[in-house]
N, C-alpha and C positions, 0 to 999 in steps of 0.2 A: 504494500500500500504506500509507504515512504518515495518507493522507486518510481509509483505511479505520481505522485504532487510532485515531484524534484523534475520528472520529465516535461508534466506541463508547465511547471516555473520555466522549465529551459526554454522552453517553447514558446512561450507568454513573455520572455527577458530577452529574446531574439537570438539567441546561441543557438547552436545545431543540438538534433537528437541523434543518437544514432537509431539509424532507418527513417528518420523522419524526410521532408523536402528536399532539404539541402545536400541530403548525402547520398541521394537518387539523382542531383546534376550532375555525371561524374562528366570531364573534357577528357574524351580520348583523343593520343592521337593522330590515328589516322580514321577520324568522324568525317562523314560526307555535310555535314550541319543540318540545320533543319529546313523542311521541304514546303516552302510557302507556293502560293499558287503563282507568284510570280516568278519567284526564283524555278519552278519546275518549267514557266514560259521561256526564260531566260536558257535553263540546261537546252530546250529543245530547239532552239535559236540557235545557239552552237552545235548540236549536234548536225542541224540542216548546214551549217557552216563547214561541218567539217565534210559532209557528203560533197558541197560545192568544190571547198577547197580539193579532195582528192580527183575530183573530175576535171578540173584546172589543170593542175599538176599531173596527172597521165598525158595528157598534152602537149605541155610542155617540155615535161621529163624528155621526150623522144622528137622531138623536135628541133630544141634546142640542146642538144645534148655536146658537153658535162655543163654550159652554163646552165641551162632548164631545171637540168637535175635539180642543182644546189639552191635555183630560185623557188622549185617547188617543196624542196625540205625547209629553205627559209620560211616558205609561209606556212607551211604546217605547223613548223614551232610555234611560229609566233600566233598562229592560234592557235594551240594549246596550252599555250604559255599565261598569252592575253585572255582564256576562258577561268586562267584558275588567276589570276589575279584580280580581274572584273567581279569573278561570285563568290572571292574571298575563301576558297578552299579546291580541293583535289577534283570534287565531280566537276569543276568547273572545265578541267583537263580529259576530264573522261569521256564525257556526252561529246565531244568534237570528235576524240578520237575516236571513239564506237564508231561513229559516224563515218570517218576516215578510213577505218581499215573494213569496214563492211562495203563501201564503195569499190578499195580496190581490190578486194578480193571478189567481187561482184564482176567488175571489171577484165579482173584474168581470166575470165570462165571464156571458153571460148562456145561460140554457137552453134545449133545444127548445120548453120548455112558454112560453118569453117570462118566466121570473118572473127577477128581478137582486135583488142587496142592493144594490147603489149604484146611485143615481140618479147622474141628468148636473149637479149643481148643482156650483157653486164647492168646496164643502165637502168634498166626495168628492177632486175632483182634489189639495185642499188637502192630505187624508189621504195621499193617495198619494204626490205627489211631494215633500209636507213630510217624511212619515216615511222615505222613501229618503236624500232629504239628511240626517237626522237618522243615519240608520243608516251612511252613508258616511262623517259627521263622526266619530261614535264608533271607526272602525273603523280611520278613517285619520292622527286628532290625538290618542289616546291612545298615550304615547310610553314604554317603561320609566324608569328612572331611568339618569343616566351610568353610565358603569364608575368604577373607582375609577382616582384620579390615579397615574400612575404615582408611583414616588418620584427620581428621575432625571430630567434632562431629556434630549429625544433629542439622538443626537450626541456625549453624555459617556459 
């Protein structure tokens, strides 16, 4: 019964309980954050983004080849880079790049009629597996900022 007044004093004094509110917020982290309806407008914006951008850059890639290549790895970065910076965390990087590599691997299928956008050359594969790494770098070494120090050291 003691345990029971001391937990709501804690509760009613504004301190944590344990198992109460505050010890249910936990920051993980590698957290996607929370999924408001804009921010899920926002992932899906990129995600169309990054379907663009890989149809771009198949284009390019073979066209202009090694500059294409490197201009279409540029802009993949940089949106995946620019999605997790924009929405403040990782899925920001993610939803582009689903987008991204479901495009060109969509892309490499070749048809019944025999016609392909990618050819067997170096450059293609270069496309492909540079901009995965690229897209797994962005997704997985963009890091938020610390939490703030505590003012206390633990222990006191």
């Amino acid at each position: 019964m003691s345990g029971d007044k001391s937990g709501r004093a804690a509760a009613s004094s504004g301190r944590a309980v344990p198992g109460g509110p505050a010890a249910r917020n936990v920051d993980l982290p590698f957290g996607f954050g929370g999924f408001s309806a804009g921010r899920t407008a926002a992932l899906l914006v990129l995600f169309v983004l990054g379907v663009v951008v890989a149809a771009g850059g198949a284009l390019v890639q073979g066209g202009w080849f090694p500059g294409g290549l490197l201009l279409a790895l540029v802009g993949a970065a940089g949106l995946f880079h620019g999605g997790a910076r924009v929405t403040g965390g990782r899925a920001g990087a993610v939803a582009p790049a689903a987008g991204w590599v479901l495009t060109v691997i969509l892309l490499t299928a070749s048809r019944p009629e025999g016609d392909f956008l990618f050819g067997a050359g170096a450059g293609s594969y270069l496309f492909l597996l540079g901009g995965m790494a690229v897209a797994v770098m962005c997704a997985t070494f963009w890091l938020p900022g610390q939490p703030p120090a505590p003012t206390a050291r633990l222990g006191k």
